[in-house]
mmCIF file of the C-alpha atoms, coordinates in Angstrom:
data_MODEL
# 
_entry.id   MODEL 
# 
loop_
_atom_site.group_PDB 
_atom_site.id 
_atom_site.type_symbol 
_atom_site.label_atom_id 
_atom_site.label_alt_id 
_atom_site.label_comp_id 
_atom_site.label_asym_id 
_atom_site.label_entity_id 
_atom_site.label_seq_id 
_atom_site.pdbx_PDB_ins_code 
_atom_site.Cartn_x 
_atom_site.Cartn_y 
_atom_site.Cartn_z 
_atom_site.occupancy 
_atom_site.B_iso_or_equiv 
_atom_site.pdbx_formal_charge 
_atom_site.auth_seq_id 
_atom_site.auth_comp_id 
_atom_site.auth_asym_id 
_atom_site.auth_atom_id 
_atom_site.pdbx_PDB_model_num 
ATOM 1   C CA . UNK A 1 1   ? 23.164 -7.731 -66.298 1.00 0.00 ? 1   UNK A CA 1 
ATOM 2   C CA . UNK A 1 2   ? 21.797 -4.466 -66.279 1.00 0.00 ? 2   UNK A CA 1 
ATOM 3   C CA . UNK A 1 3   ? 22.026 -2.476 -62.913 1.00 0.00 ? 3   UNK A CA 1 
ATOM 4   C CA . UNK A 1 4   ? 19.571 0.119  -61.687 1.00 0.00 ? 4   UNK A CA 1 
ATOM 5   C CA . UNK A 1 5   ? 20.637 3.109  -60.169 1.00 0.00 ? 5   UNK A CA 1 
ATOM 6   C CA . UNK A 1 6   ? 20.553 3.078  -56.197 1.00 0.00 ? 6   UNK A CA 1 
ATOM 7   C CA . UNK A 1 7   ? 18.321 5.533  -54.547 1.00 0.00 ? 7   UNK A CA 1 
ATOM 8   C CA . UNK A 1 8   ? 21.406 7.152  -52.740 1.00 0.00 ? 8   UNK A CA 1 
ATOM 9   C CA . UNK A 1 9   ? 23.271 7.041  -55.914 1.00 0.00 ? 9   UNK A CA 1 
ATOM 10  C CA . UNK A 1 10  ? 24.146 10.261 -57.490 1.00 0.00 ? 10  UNK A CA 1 
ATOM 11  C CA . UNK A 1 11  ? 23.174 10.347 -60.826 1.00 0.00 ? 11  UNK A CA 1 
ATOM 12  C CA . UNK A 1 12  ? 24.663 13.065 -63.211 1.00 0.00 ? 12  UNK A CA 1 
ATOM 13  C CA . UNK A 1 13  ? 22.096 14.203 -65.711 1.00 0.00 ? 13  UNK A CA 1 
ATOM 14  C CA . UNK A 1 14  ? 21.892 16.522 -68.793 1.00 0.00 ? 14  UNK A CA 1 
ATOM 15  C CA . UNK A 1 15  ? 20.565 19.650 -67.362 1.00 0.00 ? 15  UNK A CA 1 
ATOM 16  C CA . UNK A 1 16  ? 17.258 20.818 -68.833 1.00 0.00 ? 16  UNK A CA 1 
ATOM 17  C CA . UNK A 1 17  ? 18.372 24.326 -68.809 1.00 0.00 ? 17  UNK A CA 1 
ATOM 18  C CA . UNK A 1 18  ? 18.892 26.190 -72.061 1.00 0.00 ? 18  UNK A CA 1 
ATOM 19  C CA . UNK A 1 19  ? 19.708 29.832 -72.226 1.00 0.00 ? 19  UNK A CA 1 
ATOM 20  C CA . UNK A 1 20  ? 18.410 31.329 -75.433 1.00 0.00 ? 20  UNK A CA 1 
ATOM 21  C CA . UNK A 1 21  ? 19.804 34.505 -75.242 1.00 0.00 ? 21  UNK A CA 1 
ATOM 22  C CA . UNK A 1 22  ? 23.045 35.971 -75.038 1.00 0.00 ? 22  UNK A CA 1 
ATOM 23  C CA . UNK A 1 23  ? 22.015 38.622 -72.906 1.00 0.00 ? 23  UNK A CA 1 
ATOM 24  C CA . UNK A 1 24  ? 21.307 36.885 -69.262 1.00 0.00 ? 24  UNK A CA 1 
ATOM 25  C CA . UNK A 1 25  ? 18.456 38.064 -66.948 1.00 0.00 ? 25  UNK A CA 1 
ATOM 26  C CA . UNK A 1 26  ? 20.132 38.724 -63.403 1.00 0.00 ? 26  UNK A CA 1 
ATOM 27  C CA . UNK A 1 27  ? 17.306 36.157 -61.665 1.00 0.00 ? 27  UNK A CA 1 
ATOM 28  C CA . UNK A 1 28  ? 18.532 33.706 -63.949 1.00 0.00 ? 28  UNK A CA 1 
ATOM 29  C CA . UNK A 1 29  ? 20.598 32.039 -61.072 1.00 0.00 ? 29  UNK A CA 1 
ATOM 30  C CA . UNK A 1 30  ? 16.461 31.172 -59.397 1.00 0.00 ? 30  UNK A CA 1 
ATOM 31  C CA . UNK A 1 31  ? 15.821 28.867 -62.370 1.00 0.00 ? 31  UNK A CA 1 
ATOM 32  C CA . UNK A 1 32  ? 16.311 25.560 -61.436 1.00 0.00 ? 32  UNK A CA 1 
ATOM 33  C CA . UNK A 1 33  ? 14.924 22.191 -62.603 1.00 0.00 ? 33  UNK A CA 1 
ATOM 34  C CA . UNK A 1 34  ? 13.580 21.165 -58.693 1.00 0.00 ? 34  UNK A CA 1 
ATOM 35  C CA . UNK A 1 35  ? 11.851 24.514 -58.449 1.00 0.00 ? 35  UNK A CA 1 
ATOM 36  C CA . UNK A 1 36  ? 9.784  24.326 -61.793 1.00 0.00 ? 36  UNK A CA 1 
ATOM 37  C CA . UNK A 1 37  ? 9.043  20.778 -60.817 1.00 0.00 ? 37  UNK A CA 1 
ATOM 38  C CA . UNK A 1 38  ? 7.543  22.061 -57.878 1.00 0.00 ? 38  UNK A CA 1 
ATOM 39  C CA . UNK A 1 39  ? 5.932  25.215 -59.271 1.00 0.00 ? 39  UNK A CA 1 
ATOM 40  C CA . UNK A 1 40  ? 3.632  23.418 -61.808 1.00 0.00 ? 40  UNK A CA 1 
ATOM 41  C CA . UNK A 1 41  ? 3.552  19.671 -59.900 1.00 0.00 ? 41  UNK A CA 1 
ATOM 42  C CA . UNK A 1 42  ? 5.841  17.358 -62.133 1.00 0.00 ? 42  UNK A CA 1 
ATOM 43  C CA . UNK A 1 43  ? 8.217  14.850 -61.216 1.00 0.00 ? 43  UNK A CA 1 
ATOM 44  C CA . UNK A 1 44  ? 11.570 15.827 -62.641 1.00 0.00 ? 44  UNK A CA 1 
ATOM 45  C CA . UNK A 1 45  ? 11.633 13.456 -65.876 1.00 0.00 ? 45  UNK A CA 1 
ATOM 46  C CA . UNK A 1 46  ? 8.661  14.928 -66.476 1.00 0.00 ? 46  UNK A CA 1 
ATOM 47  C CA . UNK A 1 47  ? 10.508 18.215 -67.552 1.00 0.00 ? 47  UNK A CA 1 
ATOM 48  C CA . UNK A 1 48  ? 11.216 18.190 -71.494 1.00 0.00 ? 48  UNK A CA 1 
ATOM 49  C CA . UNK A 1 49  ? 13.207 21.317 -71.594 1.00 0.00 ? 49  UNK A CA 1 
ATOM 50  C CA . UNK A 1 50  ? 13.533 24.937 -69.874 1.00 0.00 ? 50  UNK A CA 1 
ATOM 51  C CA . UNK A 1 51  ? 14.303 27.801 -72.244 1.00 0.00 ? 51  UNK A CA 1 
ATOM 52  C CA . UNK A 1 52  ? 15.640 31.022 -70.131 1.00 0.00 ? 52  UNK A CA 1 
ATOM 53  C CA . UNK A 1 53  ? 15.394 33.796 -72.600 1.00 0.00 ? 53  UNK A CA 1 
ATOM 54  C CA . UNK A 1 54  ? 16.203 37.486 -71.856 1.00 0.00 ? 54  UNK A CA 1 
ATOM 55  C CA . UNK A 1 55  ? 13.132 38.656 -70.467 1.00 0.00 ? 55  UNK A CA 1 
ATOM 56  C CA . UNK A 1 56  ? 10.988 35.278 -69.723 1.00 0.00 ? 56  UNK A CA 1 
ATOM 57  C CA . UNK A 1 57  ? 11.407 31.661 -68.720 1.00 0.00 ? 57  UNK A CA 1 
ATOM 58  C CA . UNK A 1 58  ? 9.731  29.264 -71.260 1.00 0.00 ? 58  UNK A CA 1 
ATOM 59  C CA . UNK A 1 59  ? 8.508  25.888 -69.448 1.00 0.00 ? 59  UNK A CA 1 
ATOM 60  C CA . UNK A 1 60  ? 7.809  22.664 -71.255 1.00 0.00 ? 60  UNK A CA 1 
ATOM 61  C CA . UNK A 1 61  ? 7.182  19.545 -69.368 1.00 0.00 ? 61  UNK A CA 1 
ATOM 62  C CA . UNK A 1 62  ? 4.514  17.101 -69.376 1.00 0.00 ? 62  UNK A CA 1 
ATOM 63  C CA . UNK A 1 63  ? 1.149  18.664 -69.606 1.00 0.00 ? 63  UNK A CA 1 
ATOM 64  C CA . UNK A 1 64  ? 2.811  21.986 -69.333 1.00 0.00 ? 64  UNK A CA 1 
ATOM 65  C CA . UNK A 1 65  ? 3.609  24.886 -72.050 1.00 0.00 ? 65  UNK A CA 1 
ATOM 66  C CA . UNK A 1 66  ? 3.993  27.848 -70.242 1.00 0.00 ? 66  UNK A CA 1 
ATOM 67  C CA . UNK A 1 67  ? 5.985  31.266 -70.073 1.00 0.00 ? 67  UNK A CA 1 
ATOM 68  C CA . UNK A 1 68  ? 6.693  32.509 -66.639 1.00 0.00 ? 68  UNK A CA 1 
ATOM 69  C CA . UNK A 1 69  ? 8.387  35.480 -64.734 1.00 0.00 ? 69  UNK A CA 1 
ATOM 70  C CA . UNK A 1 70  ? 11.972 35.431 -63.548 1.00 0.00 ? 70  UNK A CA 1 
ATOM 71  C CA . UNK A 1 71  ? 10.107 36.845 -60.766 1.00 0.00 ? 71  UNK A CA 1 
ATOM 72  C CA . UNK A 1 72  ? 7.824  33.861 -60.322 1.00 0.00 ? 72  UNK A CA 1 
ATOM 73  C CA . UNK A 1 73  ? 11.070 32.222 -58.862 1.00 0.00 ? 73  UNK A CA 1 
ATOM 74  C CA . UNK A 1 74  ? 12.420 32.168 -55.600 1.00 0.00 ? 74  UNK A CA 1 
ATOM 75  C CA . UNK A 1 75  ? 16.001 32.521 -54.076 1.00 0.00 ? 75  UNK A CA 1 
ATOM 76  C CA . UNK A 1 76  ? 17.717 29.462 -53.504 1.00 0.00 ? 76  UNK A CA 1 
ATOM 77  C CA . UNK A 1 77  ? 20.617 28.309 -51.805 1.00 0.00 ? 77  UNK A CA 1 
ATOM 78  C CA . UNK A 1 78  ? 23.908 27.979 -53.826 1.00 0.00 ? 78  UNK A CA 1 
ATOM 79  C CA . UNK A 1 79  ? 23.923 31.208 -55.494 1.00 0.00 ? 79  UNK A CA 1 
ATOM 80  C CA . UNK A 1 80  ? 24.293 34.454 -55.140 1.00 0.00 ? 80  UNK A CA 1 
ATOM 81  C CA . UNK A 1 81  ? 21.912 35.484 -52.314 1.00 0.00 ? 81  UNK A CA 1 
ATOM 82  C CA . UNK A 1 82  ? 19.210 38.137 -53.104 1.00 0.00 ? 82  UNK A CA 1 
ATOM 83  C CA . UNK A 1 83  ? 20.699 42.076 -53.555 1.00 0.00 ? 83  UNK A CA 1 
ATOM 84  C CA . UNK A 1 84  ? 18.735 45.448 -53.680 1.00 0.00 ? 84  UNK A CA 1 
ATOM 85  C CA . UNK A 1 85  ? 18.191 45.319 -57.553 1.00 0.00 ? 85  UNK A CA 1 
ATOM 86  C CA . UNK A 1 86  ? 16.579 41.641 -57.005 1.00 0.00 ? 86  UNK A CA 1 
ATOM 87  C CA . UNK A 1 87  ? 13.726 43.702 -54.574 1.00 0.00 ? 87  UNK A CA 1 
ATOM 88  C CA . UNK A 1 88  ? 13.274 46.167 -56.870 1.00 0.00 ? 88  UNK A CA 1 
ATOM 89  C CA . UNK A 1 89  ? 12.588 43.727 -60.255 1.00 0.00 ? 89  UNK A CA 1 
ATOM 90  C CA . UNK A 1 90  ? 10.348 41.501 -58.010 1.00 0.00 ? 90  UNK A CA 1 
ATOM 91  C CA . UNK A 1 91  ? 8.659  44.343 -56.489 1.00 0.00 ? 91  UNK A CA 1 
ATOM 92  C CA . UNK A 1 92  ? 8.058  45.950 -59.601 1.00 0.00 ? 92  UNK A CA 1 
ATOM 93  C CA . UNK A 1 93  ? 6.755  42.644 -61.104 1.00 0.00 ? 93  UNK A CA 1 
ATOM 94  C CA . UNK A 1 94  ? 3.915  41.909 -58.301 1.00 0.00 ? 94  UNK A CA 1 
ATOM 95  C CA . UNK A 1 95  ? 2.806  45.259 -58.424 1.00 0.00 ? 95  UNK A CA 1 
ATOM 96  C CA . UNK A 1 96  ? 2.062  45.113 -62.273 1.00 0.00 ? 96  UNK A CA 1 
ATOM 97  C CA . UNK A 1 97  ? 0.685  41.708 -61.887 1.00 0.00 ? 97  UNK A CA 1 
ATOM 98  C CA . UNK A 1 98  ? -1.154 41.391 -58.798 1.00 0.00 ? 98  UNK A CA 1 
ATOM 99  C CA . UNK A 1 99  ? -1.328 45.113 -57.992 1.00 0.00 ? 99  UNK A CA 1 
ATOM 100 C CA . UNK A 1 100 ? 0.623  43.682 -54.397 1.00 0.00 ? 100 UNK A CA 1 
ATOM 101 C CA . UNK A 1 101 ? 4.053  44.351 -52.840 1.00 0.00 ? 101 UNK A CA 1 
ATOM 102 C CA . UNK A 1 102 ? 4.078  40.351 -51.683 1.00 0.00 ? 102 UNK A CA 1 
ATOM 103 C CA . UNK A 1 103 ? 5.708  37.603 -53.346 1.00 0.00 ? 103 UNK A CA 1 
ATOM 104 C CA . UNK A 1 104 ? 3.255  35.072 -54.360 1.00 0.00 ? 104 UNK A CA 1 
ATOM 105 C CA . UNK A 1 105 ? 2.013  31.997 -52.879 1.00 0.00 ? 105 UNK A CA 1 
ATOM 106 C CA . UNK A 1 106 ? 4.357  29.857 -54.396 1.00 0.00 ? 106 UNK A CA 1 
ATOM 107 C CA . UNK A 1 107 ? 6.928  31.078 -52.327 1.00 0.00 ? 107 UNK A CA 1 
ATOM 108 C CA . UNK A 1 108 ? 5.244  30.453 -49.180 1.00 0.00 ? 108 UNK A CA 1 
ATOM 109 C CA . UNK A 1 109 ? 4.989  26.494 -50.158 1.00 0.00 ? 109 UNK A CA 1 
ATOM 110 C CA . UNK A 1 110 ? 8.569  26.685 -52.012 1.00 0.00 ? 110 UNK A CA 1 
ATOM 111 C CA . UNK A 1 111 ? 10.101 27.500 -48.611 1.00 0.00 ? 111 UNK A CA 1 
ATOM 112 C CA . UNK A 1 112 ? 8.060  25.375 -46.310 1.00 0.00 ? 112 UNK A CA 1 
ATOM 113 C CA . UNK A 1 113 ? 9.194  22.313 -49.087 1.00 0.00 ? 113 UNK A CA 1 
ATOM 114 C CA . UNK A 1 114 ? 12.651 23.332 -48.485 1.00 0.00 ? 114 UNK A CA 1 
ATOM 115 C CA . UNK A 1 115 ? 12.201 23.253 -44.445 1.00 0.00 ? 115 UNK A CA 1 
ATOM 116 C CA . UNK A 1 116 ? 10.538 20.159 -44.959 1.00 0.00 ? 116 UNK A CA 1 
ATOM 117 C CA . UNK A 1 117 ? 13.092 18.075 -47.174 1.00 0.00 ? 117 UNK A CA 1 
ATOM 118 C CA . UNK A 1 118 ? 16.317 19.871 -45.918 1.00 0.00 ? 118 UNK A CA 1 
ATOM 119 C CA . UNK A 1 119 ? 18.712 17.117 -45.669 1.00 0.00 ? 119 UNK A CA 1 
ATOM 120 C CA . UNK A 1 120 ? 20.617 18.413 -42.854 1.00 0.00 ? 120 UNK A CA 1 
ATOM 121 C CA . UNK A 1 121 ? 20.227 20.587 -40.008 1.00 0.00 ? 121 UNK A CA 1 
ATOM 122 C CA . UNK A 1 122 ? 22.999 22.914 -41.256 1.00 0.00 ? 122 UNK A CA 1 
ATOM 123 C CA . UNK A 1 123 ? 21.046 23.318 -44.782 1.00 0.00 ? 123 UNK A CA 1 
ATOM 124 C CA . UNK A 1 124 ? 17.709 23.858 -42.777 1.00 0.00 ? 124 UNK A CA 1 
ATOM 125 C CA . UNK A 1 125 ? 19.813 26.930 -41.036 1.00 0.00 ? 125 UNK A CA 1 
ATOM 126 C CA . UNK A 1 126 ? 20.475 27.858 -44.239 1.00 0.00 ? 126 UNK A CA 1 
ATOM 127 C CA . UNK A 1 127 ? 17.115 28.266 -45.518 1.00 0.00 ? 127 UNK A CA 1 
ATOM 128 C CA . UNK A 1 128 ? 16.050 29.574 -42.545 1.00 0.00 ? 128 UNK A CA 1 
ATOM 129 C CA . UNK A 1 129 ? 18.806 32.344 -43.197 1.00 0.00 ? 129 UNK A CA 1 
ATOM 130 C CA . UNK A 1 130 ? 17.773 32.574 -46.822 1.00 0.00 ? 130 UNK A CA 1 
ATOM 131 C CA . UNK A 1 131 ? 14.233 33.103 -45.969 1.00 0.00 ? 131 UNK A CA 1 
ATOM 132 C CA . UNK A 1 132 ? 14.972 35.777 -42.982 1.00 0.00 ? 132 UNK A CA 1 
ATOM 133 C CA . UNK A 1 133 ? 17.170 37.941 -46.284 1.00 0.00 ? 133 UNK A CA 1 
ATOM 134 C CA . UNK A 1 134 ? 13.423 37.720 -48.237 1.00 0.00 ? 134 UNK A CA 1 
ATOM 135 C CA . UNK A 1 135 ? 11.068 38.342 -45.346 1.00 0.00 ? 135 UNK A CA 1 
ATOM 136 C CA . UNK A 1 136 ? 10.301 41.615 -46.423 1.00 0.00 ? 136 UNK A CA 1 
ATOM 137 C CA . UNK A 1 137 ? 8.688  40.704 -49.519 1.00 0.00 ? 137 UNK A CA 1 
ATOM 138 C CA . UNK A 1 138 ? 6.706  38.030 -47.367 1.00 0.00 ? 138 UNK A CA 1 
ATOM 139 C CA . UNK A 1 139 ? 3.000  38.948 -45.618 1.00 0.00 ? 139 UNK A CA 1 
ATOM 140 C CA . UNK A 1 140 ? 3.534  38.977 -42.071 1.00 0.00 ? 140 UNK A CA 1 
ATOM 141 C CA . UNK A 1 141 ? 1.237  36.140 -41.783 1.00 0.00 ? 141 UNK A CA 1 
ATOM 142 C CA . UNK A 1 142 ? 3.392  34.272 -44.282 1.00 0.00 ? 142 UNK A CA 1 
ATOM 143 C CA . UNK A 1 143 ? 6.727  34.874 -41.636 1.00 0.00 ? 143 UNK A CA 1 
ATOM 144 C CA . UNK A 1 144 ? 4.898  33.618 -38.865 1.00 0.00 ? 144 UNK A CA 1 
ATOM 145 C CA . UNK A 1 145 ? 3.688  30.301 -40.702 1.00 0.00 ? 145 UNK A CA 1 
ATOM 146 C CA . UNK A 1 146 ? 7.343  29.536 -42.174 1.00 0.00 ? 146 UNK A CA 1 
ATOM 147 C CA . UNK A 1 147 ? 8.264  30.131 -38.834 1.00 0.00 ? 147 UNK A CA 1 
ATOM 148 C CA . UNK A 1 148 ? 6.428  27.790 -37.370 1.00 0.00 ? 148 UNK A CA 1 
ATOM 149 C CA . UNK A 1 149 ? 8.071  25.239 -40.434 1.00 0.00 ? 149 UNK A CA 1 
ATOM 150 C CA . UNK A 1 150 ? 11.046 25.867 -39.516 1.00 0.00 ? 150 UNK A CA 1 
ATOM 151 C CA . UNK A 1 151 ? 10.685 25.200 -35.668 1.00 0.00 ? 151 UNK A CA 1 
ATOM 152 C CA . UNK A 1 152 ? 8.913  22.317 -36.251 1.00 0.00 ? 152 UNK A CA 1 
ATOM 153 C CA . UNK A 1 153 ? 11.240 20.710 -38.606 1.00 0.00 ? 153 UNK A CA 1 
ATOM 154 C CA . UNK A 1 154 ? 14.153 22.111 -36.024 1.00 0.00 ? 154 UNK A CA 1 
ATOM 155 C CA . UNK A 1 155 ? 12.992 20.412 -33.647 1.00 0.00 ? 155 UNK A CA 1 
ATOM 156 C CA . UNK A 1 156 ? 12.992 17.532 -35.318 1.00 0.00 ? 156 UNK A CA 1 
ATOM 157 C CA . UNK A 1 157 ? 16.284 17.422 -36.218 1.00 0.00 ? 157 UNK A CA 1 
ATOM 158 C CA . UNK A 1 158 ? 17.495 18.165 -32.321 1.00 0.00 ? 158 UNK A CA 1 
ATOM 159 C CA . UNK A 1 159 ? 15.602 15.590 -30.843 1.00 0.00 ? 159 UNK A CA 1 
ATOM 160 C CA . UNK A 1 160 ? 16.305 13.167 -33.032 1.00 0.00 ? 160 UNK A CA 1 
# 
């Protein structure tokens, strides 16, 4: 008989992460398999591979063939947080893209996922701490609505 994995059964898989080159790009550490998943709307299996070369992030999933910044990903938790050469790359990035000194949408629904699906209050305070370290790349109107996320999904998790 052949069992099926348990929804809170943890399930090792092959990663889906290849690094091409030997030379790594320092936002490597932002490319993970949950946040391309979320970036171009696939479920996880839905991911073929991820190729991080040195200067761009190659993408092939399910409907999707793309090449995408190392700036086009945010910080996460469980790596090195965010330094002063981070800034500078991302900065430099948006400005040549967008002609703008904001991080992109994406990041705005990337951390209001996060709030939303944290699986503990402690790891909520942690993106909320993660977020506050970025805020100056955010709009101010983009603060103010992860702020109101984050108290709404801390409030849930006091009162119940």
């Amino acid at each position: 008989m052949v069992s099926t994995p348990k929804p809170k059964t943890l399930v090792i898989t092959q990663s889906k992460i290849n690094h091409k080159s030997q030379t790594l790009h320092p936002l490597v550490r932002f490319v993970t398999e949950e946040t391309v998943a979320l970036l171009f709307n696939l479920e996880l299996d839905e991911i073929y591979r991820i190729d991080c070369w040195q200067h761009v992030v190659y993408v092939h999933g399910k409907g999707v063939s793309k090449f995408v910044s190392y700036a086009d990903f945010p910080p996460s938790l469980g790596v090195e947080t965010p330094n002063h050469q981070d800034f500078v790359r991302w900065r430099k990035r948006w400005r040549n893209r967008w002609k703008s000194q904001e991080a992109p949408e994406f990041w705005t629904q990337f951390y209001k996922h996060q709030f939303k699906y944290a699986s503990t209050e402690a790891h909520l305070l942690a993106w909320g701490q993660l977020v506050a370290v970025v805020k100056s790349l955010l709009s101010l109107a983009t603060v103010q609505q992860l702020r109101d996320v984050y108290k709404h999904e801390k409030y849930f998790w006091e009162n119940f």
